[in-house]
N, C-alpha and C positions, 0 to 999 in steps of 0.2 A: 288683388295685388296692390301694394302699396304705392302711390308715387310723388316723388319728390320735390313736385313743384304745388303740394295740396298747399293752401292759407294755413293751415292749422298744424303745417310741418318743420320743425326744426332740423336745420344740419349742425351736425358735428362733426369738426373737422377732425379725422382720426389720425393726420399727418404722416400717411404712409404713401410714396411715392412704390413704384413696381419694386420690388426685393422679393429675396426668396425664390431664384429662378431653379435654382435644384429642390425643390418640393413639390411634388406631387400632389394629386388631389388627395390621395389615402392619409398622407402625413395631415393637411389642412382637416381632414372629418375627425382625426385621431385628437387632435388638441380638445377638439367640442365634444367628443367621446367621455375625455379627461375631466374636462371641467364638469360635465356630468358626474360623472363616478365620487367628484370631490365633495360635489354637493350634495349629492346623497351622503356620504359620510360625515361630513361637517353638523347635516341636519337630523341623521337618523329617521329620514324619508323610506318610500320607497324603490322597488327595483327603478333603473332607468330603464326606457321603452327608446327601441331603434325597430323605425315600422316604413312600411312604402302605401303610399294614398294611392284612391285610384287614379290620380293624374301622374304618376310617376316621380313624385316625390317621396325623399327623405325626408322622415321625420325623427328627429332627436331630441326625446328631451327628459328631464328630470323632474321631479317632483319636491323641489327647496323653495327657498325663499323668492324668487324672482330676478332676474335682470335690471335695474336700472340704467339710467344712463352715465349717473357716474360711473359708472364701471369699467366706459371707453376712457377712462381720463388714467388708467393705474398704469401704472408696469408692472407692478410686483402688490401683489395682494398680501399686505401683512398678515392675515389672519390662517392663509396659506400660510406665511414663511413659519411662524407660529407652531402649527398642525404637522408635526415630521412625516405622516404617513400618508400626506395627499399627493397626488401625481402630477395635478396640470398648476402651470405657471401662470396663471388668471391674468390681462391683462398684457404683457409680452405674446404670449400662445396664443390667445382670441385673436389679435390685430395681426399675427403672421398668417393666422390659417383665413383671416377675410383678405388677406391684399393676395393670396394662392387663388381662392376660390374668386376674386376678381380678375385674374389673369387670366384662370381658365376658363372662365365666361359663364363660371356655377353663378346660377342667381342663390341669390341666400338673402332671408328673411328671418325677423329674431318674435315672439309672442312671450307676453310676460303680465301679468296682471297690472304692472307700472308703464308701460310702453310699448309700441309695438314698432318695430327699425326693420327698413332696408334699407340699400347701401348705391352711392353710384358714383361720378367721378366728376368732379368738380373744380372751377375754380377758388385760390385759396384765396381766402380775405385780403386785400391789398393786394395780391400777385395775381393779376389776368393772363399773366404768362406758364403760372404754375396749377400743374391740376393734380390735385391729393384724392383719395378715397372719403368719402363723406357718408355719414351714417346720419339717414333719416327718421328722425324720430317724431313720432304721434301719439295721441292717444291712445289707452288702451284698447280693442277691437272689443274684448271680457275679460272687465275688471272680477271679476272671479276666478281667473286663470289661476290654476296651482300649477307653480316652477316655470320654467323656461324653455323654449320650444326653439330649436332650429330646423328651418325649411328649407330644403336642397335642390334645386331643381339641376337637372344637366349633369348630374354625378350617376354612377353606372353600380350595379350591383356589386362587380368587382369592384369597386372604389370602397365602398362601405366593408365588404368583406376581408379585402386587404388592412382596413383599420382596425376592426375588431381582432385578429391576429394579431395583434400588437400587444391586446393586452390579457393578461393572465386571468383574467374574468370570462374570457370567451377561447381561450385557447384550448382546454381541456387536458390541461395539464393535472395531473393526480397529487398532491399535497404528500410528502410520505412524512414527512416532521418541521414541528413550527419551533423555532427557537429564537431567543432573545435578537438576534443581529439579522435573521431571514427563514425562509424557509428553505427546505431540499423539496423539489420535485421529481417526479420521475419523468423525464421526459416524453412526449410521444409521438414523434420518430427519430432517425438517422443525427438529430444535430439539436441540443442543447441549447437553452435559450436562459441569459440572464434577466431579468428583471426588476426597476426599481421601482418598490412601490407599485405595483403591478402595471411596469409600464414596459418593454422590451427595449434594451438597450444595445444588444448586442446578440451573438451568434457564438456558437463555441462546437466545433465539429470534433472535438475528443474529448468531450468532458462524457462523465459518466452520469449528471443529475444535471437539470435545470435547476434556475435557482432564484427565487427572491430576496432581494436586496429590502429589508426595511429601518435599516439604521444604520445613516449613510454616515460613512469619512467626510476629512477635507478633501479629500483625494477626488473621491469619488463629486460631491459638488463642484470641485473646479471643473472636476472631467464633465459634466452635464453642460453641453454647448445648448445654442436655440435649437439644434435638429435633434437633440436626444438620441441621436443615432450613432452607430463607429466607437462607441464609449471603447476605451483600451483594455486591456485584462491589466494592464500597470495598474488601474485607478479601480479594481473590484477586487483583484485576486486575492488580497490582504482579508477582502470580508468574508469573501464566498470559505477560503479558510477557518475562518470564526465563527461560521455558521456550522461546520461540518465537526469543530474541536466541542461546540456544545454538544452535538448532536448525542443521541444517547439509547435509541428506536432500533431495535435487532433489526427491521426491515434496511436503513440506511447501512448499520452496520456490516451484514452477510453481503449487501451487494458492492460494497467494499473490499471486504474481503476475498469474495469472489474473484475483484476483480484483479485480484495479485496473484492469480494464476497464471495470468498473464504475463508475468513476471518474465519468464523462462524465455519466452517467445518474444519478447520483446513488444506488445502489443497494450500494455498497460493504458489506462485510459489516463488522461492529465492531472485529476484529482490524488491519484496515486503515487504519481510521482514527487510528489509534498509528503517528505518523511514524518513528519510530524501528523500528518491526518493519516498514514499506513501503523503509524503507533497507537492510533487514538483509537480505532478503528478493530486492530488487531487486540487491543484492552477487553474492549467492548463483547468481541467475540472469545476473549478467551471466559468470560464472564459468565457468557452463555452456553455454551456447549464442552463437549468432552475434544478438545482436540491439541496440538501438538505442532507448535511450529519450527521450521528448518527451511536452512538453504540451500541451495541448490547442491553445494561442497556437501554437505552433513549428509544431505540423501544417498548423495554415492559414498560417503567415507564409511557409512553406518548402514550397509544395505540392512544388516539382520536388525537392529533395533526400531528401522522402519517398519520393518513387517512386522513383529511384535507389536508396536503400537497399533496398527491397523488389524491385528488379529484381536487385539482388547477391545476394538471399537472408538479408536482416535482417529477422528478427522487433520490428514495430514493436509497443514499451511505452509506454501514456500512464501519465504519472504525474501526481502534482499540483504545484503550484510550491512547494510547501514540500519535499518530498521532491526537487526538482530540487537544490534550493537546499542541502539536504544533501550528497547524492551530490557538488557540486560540489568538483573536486580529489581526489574519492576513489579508494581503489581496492580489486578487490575481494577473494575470500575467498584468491586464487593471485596478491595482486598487481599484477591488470593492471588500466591504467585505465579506469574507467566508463565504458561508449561513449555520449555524449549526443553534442546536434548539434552543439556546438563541439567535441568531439572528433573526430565523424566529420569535420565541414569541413574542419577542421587535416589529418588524414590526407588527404584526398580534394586537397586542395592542397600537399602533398609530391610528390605523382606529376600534378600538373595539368600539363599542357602548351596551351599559346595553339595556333590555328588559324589563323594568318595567313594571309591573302587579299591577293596581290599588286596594285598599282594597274588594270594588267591585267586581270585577273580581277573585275573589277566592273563592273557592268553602266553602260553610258553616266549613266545621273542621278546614281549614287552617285560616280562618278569626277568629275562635274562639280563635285560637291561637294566632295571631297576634294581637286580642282585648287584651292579656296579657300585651302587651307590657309599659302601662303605672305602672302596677301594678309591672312586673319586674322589671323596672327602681326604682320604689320607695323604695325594699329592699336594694340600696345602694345609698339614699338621692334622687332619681330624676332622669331625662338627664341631662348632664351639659349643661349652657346654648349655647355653640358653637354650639350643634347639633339643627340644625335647623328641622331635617325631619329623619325618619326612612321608608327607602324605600325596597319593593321587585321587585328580577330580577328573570327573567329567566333563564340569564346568567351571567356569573363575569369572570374576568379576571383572569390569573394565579397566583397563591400566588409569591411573589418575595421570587428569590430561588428556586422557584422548577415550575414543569410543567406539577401541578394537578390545579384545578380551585378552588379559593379561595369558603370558607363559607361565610364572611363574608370581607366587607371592610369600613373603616373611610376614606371619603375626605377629609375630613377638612371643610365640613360642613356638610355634611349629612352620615347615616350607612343605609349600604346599605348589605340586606344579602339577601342569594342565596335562592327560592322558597321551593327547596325541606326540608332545615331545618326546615320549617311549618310542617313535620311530625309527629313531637312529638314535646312537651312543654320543655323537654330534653334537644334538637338539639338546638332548636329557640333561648331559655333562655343561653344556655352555649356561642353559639356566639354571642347575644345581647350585655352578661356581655360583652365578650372577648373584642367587638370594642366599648364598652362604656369604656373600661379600658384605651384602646387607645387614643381616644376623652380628655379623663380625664389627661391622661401623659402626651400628645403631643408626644410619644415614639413609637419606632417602635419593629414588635418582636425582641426577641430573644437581650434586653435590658434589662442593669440593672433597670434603671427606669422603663421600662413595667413591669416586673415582680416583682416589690416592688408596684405598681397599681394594680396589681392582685390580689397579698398576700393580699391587702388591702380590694379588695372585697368580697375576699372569708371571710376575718373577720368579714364583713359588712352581708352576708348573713346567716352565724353561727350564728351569735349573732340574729338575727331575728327567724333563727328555733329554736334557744334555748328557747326565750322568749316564744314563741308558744308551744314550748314542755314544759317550765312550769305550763303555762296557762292549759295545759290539766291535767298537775298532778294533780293541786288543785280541778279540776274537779271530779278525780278519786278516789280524800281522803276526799270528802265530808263523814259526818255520813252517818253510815253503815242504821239505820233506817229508816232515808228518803230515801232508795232503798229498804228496804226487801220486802214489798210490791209487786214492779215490779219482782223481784227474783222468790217470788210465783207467783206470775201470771201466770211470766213464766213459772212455772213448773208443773203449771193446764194444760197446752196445752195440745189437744192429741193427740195422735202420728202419728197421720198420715198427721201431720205438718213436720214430716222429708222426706216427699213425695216430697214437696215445690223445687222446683230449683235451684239451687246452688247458693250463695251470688257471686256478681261480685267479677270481678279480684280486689285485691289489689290495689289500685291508687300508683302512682311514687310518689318520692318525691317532685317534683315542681307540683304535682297535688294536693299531702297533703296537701302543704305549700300556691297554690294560691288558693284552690279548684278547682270544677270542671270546664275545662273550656269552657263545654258547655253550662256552663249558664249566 
């Protein structure tokens, strides 16, 4: 052990008074950790060695250039500021984690093939009243030393092991993709760790990835205080974003997407709730696999187009409506367009074919109903003559606009409506009218011309019941004589006529107005 009253021993006054009362021993081995790790990078050395002697020392050290003694005289090592991807603050870092490890009563010793330094507390030059940290420097012990050795004495297993968790070299953290601004990692447990330059900065208990920071903002260096610690999500989340928008690895991507399953449940992890990375993300996976995204609305408004696509083998994605509302018109990382349900529809109604069902082929009531169809048409003049044919399907296509299946549709020669509206005379007659009104306009819904075609028919089939409904009045204001007869008759009956069975239901009004139309 070195000491600091030998002839042959220089002090250096390192002008550091006690500071640093909230750092720990871990935080002081974590700077020397650093400046390790840098120097191996700078130098292209090899690994750094963290070992325990049999006297119960730490040993740290690197295999670079060596230590001198100018090196107590820096704050800021240009050739660091220089180098964007080195971690420790050479000079500022060194002098915080020795005036820690003198407070806590760690001996610490430096070996370098330039010098060899311990450290102890002193009076300052001129001031007998002031006593600074002072680094004793001597010869070298072996001038063959390769790199720089720091010796620990007094520091605890846990001390060393708490520092090496700090950094991404020793955390065991999995790499899942490297991109220009940082990496994604997968984290490995319960809580998310950023890091800059593989130095841990902060803590993030709903993020989905850990994450390395290697190409820092302003942001982010202002935010880098001397403890390196507490860093804000204000002064990263701008990167850790930029990192995730390059990102472009199926593995990052699916567990992204995965993670908007979560969606529903309200459980999304933080990464996800950045529309912009659930866009980029959802790109990426539409790229790669056969699947089908919708919202939570779409899944209930569209039960049976869901099941079809999961009967074809589409992996169904909910997404959120803002993230719909993105993707819309997009396409993704190969170009191809975004499969949402106005896309699949579109596709699903290129290859849609109608199932027509001959007159024939319908069971007596539904035919009875469909024999109306000339008598319908005649309460508003006829067909017009474009309509060539009135056809039934089985199936129809989805209404445009929405992604229920139409009742009823005009091609532009033929009306073609959907089977089960043969249920009632009701159903049949209201969408007849509707694609006769169509035929008639040339308009499509939800148009001023459609709907001045409407108005028109529903004028056209008023005026029919109405005339109908006079024809019955005059019926009912014939003289009272030519009935009274029937009146008595009626009321000769004997009573065990109120035995008789109940009169039928009431008929509808399109059964009033065509009669019955089972005959």
């Amino acid at each position: 052990m070195l000491c600091c009253t030998d002839v042959a021993m220089k002090k250096f006054d390192l002008n550091i008074d006690r500071m640093l009362e909230n750092w720990d021993a871990f935080h002081a081995i974590r700077e020397i950790i650093a400046n390790a790790l840098d120097e191996q990078i700078l130098t292209g050395t090899r690994e750094i060695a963290i070992s325990r002697d049999g006297d119960g020392q730490w040993r740290i050290r690197d295999f670079g250039r060596g230590l001198r003694h100018e090196h107590f005289t820096m704050n800021e090592n240009q050739e660091k500021l220089d180098h964007p991807g080195l971690i420790g603050k050479f000079g500022v870092g060194l002098k915080d984690a020795l005036a820690t490890f003198d407070r806590l009563g760690i001996e610490t010793r430096i070996r370098s093939k330039f010098c060899d330094v311990a450290f102890d507390r002193s009076e300052k030059h001129d001031f007998s009243d002031v006593i600074t940290l002072h680094a004793c420097i001597s010869d070298p012990s072996d001038p063959a030393f390769v790199g720089t050795e720091f010796i620990l004495k007094g520091c605890s297993i846990e001390d060393i092991e708490k520092a090496k968790r700090l950094f991404l070299r020793f955390s065991g953290e999995e790499r899942l993709e490297e991109t220009q601004y940082g990496q994604v990692l997968r984290k490995a447990g319960k809580v998310s760790f950023i890091y800059i330059n593989g130095i841990r900065v902060a803590e993030e208990e709903n993020f989905l990835f850990s994450y390395n920071i290697t190409s820092l903002t302003a942001a982010i260096k202002k935010a880098l205080n001397r403890e390196r610690t507490n860093v804000g999500r204000v002064a990263y989340s701008d990167r850790v974003k930029s990192i995730l928008l390059a990102s472009s690895s199926k593995a990052v991507a699916k567990a992204l997407v995965d993670d908007l399953g979560n969606f529903g449940g309200g459980t999304l992890h933080d990464e996800m709730k950045w529309t912009d990375v659930s866009v980029h993300a959802s790109k990426i996976t539409n790229a790669l696999g056969n699947v089908l995204f919708l919202t939570d609305e779409e899944i209930m408004n569209a039960p049976r187009f869901v099941e079809e696509a999961r009967a074809s083998g589409r992996q169904i994605i909910t997404i959120p409506s803002t993230v719909k509302e993105k993707l819309s018109g997009q396409v993704d990382m190969e170009g191809n367009t975004i499969q949402d349900l106005g896309n699949f529809v579109s596709e699903r109604n290129d290859c849609f074919e109608f199932k027509f069902v001959p007159p024939e082929k319908l069971v007596q009531a539904e035919r009875s109903v469909f024999n109306m169809t000339g008598r319908l048409a005649d309460l508003i003049g006829g067909l017009p003559s474009r309509v060539q044919s009135v056809k039934i399907s089985e199936t129809m296509r989805p209404e445009t606009g929405s992604f229920s299946e139409a009742c009823g549709l005009w091609t532009g020669m033929e009306i073609i409506i959907k089977r089960s509206e043969l249920a009632s005379v009701e159903s049949y007659a209201s969408t007849l009218l509707h694609e006769i009104a169509h035929a008639r306009s040339g308009e499509t819904d939800i148009t001023i011309g459609f709907e001045h075609e409407l108005t028109s028919l529903l004028g056209m089939v008023a005026s029919k019941v109405l005339r109908r409904a006079s024809a019955d009045t005059q019926l009912l204001q014939e003289p009272t004589k030519a009935r009274t007869p029937e009146i008595r008759a009626a009321s000769r009956q004997p009573q065990a006529a109120s035995r008789d069975p109940a009169p039928a239901k009431k008929a509808g009004f399109w059964a009033r107005l065509l009669g019955n139309p089972s005959r």
